[in-house]
C-alpha positions in Angstrom: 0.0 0.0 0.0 1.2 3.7 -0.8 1.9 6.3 2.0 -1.0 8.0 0.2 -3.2 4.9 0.5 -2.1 4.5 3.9 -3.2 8.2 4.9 -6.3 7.7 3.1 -7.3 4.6 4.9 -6.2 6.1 7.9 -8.4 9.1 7.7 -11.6 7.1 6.6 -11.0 5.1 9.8 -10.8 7.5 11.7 -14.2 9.4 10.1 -15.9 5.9 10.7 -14.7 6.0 14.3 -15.7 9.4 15.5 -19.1 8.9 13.8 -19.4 5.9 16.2 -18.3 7.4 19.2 -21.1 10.4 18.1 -23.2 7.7 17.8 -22.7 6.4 21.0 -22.9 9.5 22.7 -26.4 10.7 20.9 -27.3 6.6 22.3 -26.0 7.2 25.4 -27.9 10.3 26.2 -31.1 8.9 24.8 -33.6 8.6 27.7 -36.5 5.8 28.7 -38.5 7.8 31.3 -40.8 5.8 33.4 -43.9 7.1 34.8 -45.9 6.3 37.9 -49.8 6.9 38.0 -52.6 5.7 40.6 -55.3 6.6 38.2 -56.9 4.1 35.3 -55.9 5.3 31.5 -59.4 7.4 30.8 -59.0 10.3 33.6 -57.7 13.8 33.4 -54.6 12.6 35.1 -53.4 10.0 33.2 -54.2 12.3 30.2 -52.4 15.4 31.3 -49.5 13.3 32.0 -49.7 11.3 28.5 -49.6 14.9 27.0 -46.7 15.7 28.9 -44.2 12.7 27.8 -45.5 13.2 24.2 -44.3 16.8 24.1 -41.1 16.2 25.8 -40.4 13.3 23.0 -41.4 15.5 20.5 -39.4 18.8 21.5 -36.6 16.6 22.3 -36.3 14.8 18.7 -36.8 11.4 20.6 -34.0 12.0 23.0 -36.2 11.7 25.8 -39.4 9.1 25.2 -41.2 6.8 27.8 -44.1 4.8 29.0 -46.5 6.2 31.5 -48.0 3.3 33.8 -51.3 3.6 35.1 -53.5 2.2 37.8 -50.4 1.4 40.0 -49.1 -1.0 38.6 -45.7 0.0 40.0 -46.5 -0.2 43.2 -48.3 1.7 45.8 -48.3 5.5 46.1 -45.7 5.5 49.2 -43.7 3.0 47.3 -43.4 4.9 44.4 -43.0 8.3 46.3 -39.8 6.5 48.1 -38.8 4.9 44.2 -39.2 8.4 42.5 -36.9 10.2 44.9 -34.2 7.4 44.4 -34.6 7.7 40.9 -36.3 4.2 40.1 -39.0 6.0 38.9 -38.7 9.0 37.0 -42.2 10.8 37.6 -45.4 10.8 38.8 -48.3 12.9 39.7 -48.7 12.3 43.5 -51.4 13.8 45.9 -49.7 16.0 48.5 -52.3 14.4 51.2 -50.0 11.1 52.2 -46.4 13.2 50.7 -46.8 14.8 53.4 -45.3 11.9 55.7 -41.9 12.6 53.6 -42.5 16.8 52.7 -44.0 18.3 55.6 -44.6 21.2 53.8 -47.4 19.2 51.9 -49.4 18.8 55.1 -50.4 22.5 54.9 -52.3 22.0 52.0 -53.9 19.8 54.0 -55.9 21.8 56.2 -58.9 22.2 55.6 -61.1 25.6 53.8 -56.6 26.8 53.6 -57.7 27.3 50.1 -60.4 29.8 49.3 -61.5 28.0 46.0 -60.3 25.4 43.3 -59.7 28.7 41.3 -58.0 30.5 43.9 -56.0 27.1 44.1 -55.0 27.6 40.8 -53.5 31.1 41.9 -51.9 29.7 44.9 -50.0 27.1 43.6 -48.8 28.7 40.5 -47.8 31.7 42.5 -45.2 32.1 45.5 -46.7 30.2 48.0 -46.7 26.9 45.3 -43.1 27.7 44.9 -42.2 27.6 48.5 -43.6 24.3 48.6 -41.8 23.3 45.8 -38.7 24.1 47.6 -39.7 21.1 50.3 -40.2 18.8 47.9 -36.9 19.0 45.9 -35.3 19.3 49.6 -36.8 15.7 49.6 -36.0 14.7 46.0 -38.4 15.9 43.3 -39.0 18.4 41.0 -42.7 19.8 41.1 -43.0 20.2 37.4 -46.8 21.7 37.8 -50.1 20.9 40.3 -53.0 19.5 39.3 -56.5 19.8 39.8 -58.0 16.8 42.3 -61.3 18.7 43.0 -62.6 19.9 45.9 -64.1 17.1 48.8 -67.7 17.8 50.1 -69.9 16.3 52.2 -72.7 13.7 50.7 -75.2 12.3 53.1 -77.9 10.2 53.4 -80.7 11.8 55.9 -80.7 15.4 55.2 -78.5 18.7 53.8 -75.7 20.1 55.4 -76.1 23.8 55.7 -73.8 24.4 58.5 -71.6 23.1 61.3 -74.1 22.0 63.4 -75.8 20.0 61.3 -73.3 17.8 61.5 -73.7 16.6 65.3 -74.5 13.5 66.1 -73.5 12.2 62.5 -70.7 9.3 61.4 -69.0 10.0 58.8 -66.6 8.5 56.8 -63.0 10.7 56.3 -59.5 9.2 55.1 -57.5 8.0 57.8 -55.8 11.2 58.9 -55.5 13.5 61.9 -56.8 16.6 60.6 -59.3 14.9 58.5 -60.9 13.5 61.6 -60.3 16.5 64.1 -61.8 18.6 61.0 -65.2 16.6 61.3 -65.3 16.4 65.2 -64.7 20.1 65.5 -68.0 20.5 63.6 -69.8 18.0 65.9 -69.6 15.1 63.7 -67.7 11.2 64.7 -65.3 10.9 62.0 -65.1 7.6 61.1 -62.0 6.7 59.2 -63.1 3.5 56.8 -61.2 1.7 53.4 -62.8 3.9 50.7 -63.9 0.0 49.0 -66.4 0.2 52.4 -68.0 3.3 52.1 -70.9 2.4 49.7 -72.3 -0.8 52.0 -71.5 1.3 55.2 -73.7 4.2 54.2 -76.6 2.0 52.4 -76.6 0.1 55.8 -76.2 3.0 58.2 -73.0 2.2 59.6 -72.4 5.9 58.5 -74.7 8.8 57.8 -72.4 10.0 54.8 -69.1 10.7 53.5 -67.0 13.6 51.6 -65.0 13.3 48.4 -65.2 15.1 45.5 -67.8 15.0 42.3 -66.1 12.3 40.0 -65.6 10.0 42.7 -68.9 10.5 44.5 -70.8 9.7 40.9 -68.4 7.3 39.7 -68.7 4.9 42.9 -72.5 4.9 43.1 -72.4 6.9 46.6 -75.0 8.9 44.9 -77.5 6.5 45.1 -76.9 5.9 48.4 -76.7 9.3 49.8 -78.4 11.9 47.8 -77.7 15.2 49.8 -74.6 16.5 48.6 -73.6 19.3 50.1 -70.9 22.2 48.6 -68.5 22.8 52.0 -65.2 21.9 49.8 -63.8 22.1 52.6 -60.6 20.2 51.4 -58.7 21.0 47.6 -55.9 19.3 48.0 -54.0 19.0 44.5 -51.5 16.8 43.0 -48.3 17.1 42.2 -46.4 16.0 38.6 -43.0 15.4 40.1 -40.0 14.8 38.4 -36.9 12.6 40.2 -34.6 15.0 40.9 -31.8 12.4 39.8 -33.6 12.3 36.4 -34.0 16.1 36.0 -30.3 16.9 37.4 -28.9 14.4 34.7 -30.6 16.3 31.6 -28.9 19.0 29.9 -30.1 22.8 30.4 -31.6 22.5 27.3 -33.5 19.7 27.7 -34.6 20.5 31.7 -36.0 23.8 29.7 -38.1 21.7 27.6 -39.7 19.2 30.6 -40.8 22.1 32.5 -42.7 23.8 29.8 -44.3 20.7 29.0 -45.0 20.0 32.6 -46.4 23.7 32.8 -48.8 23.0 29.5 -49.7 19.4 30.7 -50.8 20.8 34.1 -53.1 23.7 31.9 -54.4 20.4 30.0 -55.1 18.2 33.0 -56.9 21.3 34.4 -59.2 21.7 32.0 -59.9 18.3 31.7 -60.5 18.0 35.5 -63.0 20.9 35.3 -64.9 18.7 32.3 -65.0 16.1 34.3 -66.6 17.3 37.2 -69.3 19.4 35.1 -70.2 16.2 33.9 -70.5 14.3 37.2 -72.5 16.9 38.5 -74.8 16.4 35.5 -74.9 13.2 36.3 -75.8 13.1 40.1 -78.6 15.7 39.1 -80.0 13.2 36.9 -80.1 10.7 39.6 -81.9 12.7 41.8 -79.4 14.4 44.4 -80.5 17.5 46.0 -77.0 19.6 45.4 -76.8 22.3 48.3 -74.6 25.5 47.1 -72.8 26.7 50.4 -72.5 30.4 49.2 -70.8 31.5 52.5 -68.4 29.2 54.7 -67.5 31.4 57.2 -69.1 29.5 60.0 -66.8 25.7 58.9 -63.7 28.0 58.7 -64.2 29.3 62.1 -65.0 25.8 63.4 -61.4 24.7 61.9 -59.2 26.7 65.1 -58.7 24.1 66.7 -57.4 21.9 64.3 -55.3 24.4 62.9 -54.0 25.2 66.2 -53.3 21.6 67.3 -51.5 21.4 63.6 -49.8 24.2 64.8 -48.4 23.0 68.1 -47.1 20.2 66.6 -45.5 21.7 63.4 -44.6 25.4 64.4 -42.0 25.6 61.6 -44.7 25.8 59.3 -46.4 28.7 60.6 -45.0 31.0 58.4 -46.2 28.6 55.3 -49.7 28.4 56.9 -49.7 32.0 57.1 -48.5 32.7 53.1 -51.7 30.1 51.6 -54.0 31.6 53.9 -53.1 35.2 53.3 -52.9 34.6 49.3 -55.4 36.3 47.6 
């Protein structure tokens, strides 16, 4: 072979192997996100967060792609909470009621009647307040990429309307297993009655319990309608979800690409949102229809008074998040 030849050969092997090694870098940066979801396929969460990986994939050219996987199938809410911050998971949208045993931050949003409106929640959460909660959570591990909407929980009963505190008195009803949950229904009167969720619609047709509180999708979709046909406007508890990102996951992509998750996170959350609100409207429809007398509670002054004491016994045993208690409910 000629020196020429030689050079020749040489250069073409080395084109061929810094095409590979470009290759194997574009391969090696290529991402397989996996998503987490509680909720079946068909539901405003499951779509916003569909909507979400599809825009990142397509900004990103198919650097970043993934699979969302619903209905839990890996794992339980804790268990994916735990798996998310370690990185096994790489997002999820997450209700801030039970992150709050790993971001105490997230209990304040908790409290009952701390937000003004689902609206105002909107506000809240996209504004300063939302961000200083945001701070606890990537404290903890994750990235809150944008909040969704998980409605607003009222009270449905089977014996009469609930117009204010004191009609609760005397009455069981059924609340998630959680301290402020159940001090926020004795405070009015009522015996909370903390019960598996799978209970509730035997336990009220039976009258084990007068009634329960959850919001409009789930009252209509699990029948509790027809077995407790006051329903009764208090939302006295808008607790929203969070679309988390493993901090892991987001620290390892490139400025450009982090750019590009949290718009998509921020237009997913509008989507989901919207959704959410279609939803509801037609759940509402649909209770109407089956006969549920739906009380309007214009004014709540009287349930936010009766919540002092459980803010104060919150308080007392988290005074470090005074000053967060005091920014949500001084937002306008």
């Amino acid at each position: 072979m000629t020196l020429f030849n030689s050079k020749k050969a040489g250069m073409l092997f080395g084109s061929v192997v810094a095409a590979s090694l470009a290759f194997a870098t574009v391969a090696a940066e290529a991402r397989d996100l996996r998503g987490w979801n509680i909720h079946v396929e068909d539901y405003p969460v499951s779509h916003g967060m569909e909507a979400f990986l599809k825009e990142v994939d397509e900004k990103t050219g198919g650097e970043i792609s993934g699979k969302v996987f619903h209905a839990g199938v890996l794992g339980s809410q804790p268990d994916a909470i735990e798996q998310t911050r370690l990185g096994v998971i790489d997002f999820g949208v997450f209700s801030l009621g039970p992150m709050g045993q790993v971001v105490p931050e997230a209990n304040v949003v908790s409290l009952p009647f701390i937000f003004k409106s689902v609206s105002q929640m909107y506000e809240v959460m996209d504004g300063e307040p939302g961000k200083a909660l945001s701070k606890g959570l990537e404290a903890k591990g994750l990235v809150a990429l944008g909040y969704y909407d998980a409605g607003a929980r009222s009270f449905y009963t089977s014996a009469k309307a609930i117009t204010e505190p004191a009609d609760l008195t005397g009455m069981k009803i059924r609340v998630m297993n959680n301290d402020l949950f159940v001090g926020m229904v004795d405070s009015m009167g009522g015996n909370a009655t903390p019960m598996a969720f799978a209970e509730v619609y035997q336990a009220i047709k039976t009258g084990v319990v007068d009634g329960a509180e959850n919001n409009p999708p789930s009252y209509e979709s699990t029948n509790h309608f027809e077995v407790a046909q006051f329903y009764s406007l208090t939302q006295h508890l808008i607790i929203p979800e969070c679309l988390c990102m493993s901090k892991r996951t987001f620290d390892s992509l490139t400025p450009e690409q982090q750019a590009i998750v949290i718009e998509a996170g921020r237009n997913s959350t509008e989507l989901q949102r919207k959704l959410w609100q279609e939803r509801e409207a037609a759940s509402m429809a649909k209770v109407a229809e089956g006969g549920v007398a739906v009380n309007e509670i214009a004014d709540k002054a009287a349930f936010q008074a009766a919540m002092e004491p459980v803010y104060a016994q919150f308080l007392e045993q988290s005074p470090d998040l005074a000053g967060l208690v005091e920014m949500f409910k001084n937002a306008e």
